[in-house]
N, C-alpha and C positions, 0 to 999 in steps of 0.2 A: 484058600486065600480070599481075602475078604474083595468084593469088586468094588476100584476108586474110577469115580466116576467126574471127570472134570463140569466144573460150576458153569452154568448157563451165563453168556455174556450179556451184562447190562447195556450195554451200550450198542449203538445201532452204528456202527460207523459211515454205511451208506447215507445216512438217511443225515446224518452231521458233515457231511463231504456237500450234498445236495443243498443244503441249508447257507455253507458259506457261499457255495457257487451262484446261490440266487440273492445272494446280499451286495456279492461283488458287482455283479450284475445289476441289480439296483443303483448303488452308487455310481457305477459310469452313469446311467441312464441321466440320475439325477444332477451330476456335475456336468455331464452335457448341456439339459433342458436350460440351466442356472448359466451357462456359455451363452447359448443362443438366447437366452432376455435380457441377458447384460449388453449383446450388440444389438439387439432391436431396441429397449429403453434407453439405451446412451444414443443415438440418433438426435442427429440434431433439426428442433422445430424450425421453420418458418414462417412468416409474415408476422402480426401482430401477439401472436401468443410466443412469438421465440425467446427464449430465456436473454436475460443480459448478460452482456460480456464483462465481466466482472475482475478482467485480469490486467494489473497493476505491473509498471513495468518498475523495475530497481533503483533505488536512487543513484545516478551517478555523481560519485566525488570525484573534485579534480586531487590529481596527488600532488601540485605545488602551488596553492593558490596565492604563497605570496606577494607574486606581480601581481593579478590581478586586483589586488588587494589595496597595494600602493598606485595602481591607477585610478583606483575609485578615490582613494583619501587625497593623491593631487587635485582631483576635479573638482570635487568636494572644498578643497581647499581653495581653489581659482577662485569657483562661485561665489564664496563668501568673500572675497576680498577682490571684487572688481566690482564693478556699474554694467550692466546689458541689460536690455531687454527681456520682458516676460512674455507680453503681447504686447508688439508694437502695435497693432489696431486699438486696444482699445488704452491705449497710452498707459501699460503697467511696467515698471522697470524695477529693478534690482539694483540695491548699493551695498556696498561695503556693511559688515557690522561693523566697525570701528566707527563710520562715518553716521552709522544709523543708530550708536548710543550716543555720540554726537549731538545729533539734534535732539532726541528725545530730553537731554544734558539741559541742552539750550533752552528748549520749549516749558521744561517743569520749574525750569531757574525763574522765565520770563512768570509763570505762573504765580511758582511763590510769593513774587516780588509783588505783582498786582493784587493778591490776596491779603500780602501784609498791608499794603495801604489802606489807611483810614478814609 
């Protein structure tokens, strides 16, 4: 009988078991290191070199703004159609516009008139 002699194995499995063990190894190490520089460089500076605060607060909407809306356009509406004061110190007041195309009416009438005369 012929002697069969099984084939020498290529592979070293020790030696591939020890390889991953030292890569896994590695990587905590490394995802550690990358832990502890993210909490030392996110620290935050003081006095003249500390970053700005650069954080924007949301716009708040009202969700019925239409009283507030028609209180503006009453007011709005008063002022133009009364007479008060701007500054009373230094004698400036406020009239009507109907009252204030009024004179202007008045004033460019009297102008015309003086302009047409020879």
């Amino acid at each position: 009988m012929p002697d069969v002699r099984a084939e020498a194995a290529d592979i070293n499995a020790r030696a591939i078991l020890m390889t991953g063990v030292v890569l896994v190894l590695t990587i905590l190490c490394v995802v550690g290191a990358s832990y502890a520089l993210l909490d030392v460089w996110n620290a935050k500076f003081a006095g003249p070199n500390a970053p700005l605060d650069f954080s924007m607060r949301g716009v708040v909407l009202e969700s019925a703004p239409q009283l507030d809306r028609a209180l503006f356009d009453a007011e709005k509406r008063r002022l133009i159609a009364e007479y008060g004061w701007v500054d009373r110190a230094r004698n400036i007041a406020r009239i009507p516009v109907d009252a204030a195309m009024d004179l202007l009416v008045q004033r460019d009438g009297a102008n015309t008139k003086r302009e047409a005369q020879p």
